[in-house]
C-alpha positions, 0 to 999 in steps of 0.5 A, a space after each residue: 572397520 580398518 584404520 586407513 593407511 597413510 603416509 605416516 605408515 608408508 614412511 614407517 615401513 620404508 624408513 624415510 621421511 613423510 616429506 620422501 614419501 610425498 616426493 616419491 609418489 607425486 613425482 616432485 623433487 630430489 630422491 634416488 632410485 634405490 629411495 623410490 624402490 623401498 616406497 613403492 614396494 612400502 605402498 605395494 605391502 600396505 595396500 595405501 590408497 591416496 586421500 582422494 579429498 586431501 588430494 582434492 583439497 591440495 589440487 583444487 581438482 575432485 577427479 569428479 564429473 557431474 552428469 545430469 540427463 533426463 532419463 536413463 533408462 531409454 536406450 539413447 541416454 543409456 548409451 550416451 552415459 556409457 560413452 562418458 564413463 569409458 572415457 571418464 574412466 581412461 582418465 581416472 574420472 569418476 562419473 556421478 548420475 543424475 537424472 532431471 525426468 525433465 522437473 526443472 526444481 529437481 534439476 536445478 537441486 541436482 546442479 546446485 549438489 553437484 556444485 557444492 561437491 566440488 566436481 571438476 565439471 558438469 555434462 548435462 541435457 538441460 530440461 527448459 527453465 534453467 538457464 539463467 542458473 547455467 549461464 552464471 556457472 559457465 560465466 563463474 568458469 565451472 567447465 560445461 558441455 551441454 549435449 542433445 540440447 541446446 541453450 540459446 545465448 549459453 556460449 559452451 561446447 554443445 554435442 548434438 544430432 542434426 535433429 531438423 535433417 533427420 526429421 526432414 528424412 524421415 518424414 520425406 521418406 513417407 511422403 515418397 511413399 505416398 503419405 499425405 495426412 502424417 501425424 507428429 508426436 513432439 516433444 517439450 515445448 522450448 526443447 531444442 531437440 523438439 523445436 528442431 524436430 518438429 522444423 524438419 517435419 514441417 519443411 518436408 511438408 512444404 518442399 512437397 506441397 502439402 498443407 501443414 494441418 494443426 489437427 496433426 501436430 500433437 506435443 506427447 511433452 517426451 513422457 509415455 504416458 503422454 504419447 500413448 493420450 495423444 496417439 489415441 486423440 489420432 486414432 479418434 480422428 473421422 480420417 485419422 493419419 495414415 502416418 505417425 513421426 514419433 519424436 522420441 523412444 518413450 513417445 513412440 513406445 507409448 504411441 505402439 502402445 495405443 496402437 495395438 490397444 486399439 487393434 491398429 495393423 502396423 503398417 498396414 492400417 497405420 505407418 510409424 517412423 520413431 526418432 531413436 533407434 534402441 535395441 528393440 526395434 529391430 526385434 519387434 513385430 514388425 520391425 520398426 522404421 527408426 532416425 537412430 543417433 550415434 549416442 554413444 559418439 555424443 557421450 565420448 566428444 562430450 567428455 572428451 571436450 569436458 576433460 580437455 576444458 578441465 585441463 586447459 591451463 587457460 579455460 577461457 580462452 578456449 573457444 566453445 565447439 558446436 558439434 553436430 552429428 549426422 543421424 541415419 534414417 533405418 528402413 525396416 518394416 513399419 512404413 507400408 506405401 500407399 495405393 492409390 485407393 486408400 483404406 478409410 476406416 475410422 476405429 467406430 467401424 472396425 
């Protein structure tokens, strides 16, 4: 391995001083023209780079923001951390990923490394359980965004959608279209995001006089797997839903799941709306009906709020922001409307 270049070397190569070379390349001091020419041609020569932990240790800063998310591999985190990088990266920030999967203990390790490394702030979608842990960060002045989710009496700049409305229209639009038994796959319990979600499903069924029916609120707790069980306790029903809202993109494609194991027609036998729009759903068969959020808009305020809270010369006295996004509700092929003569079949008949 190559020794690393350091000031003693640039000094050399320039013949000034190391004192002249600190001066030159952090902008401090007194130093001519004809000085800074020689060392920055002496950096361009031997290719130095800075010590990025002297650096840290002499700025107090690591040039380093932690992001912890629960999954990134569905679209809406994917899109989200790519908000975060681009503008991370403009400011000469790095980005270091973590994902929870939703395990507290795992989370919890992964801000207690974070915290240790010295970054200079953290992003995170909080999993429901650590709290009281993220409430003494913030209250020891390490810069926190929370985004997607929030954490009630945690008083930091939040990034969300407006979950409740987007549910509400989502759920409204199949009522419009004559859907009276809709079935609701939620999230974790103690979720904002799912509370929310399940909030506008419930008063879409209230505005429009239908009665809010247990048997047809099911948790898929934000996991496949889970979704796909709960999807086939529906389909067990004797007069199983004739409407599915999917909370999340893991959840509904676990509930697709369930459905063409189960050879149910979309939308002809059973309608769904999911809540995220990723690449695929227009380009499945049929196309899928979608509430789809501005991710990659929620990744560039958080750390656009982060950075800004990083750089404030007087942190605490900045005020946290609750910034709310407006979902949109994308009508494709998924949803049918009902006649008046209803198919029903249970799945012992077909």
């Amino acid at each position: 391995m190559a020794e690393r270049i350091t000031l003693k070397d640039v000094a050399k190569e320039a013949k000034v001083s190391v004192t002249i070379v600190s001066r030159v390349l952090n902008n401090y001091g007194s130093f001519s023209e004809e000085i800074k020419s020689k060392v920055l041609k002496a950096v361009e020569k031997l290719n130095y780079k800075p010590d990025a932990i002297a650096q840290s240790l002499r700025t107090k800063h690591t040039k380093a923001i932690g992001v912890i998310i629960s999954d990134v591999v569905t679209f809406f985190f994917t899109n989200l951390v790519r908000g975060i990088e681009d503008v991370a990266s403009q400011s000469d920030y790095s980005v270091i990923l973590c994902n929870s999967d939703e395990d507290l203990t795992k989370e919890r390790e992964y801000l207690s490394a974070l915290y240790e490394r010295g970054v200079d702030g953290l992003i995170i979608s909080p999993s429901p359980g650590n709290d009281s842990y993220l409430k003494k960060l913030a209250r020891g002045g390490t810069p926190l965004v929370l985004v997607d989710r929030k954490i009630r009496g945690l008083k930091v700049t939040t990034v969300t959608v407006d979950n409740e409305a987007g549910a509400y229209e989502a759920v409204n639009y199949l009522i419009s279209s004559g859907h009276q038994r809709i079935g609701i796959i939620t999230g974790l319990r103690g979720v904002t995001t799912s509370e929310e979600r399940l909030a506008g499903y419930k008063k879409a069924l209230k505005e429009n006089h239908l009665p809010e029916v247990p048997e047809l609120i099911k948790s898929g707790e934000y996991r496949r797997e889970k979704a796909k069980e709960v999807a086939e306790e529906f389909l067990k029903m004797k007069n199983f839903p004739t409407a599915l809202f999917v909370s999340n993109e893991p959840m509904t494609n676990g509930a697709l799941l369930a459905l063409r194991e189960n050879k149910v027609k979309i939308p002809e036998e059973m309608s769904i709306i999911g809540f995220d729009d990723p690449v695929w759903a227009s380009i499945t068969n049929p196309a899928l009906t979608c509430v789809s959020q501005p991710s990659y808009s929620i990744g560039t305020l958080a750390c656009q709020s982060l950075l800004k809270e990083i750089k404030g010369a007087e942190r605490s006295k900045t005020s946290p922001e609750d910034i709310i996004l407006k979902p949109k509700l994308i009508i494709r092929e998924s949803c049918r409307e009902m006649i008046i003569e209803e198919f029903k079949v249970s799945l012992s008949e077909k």
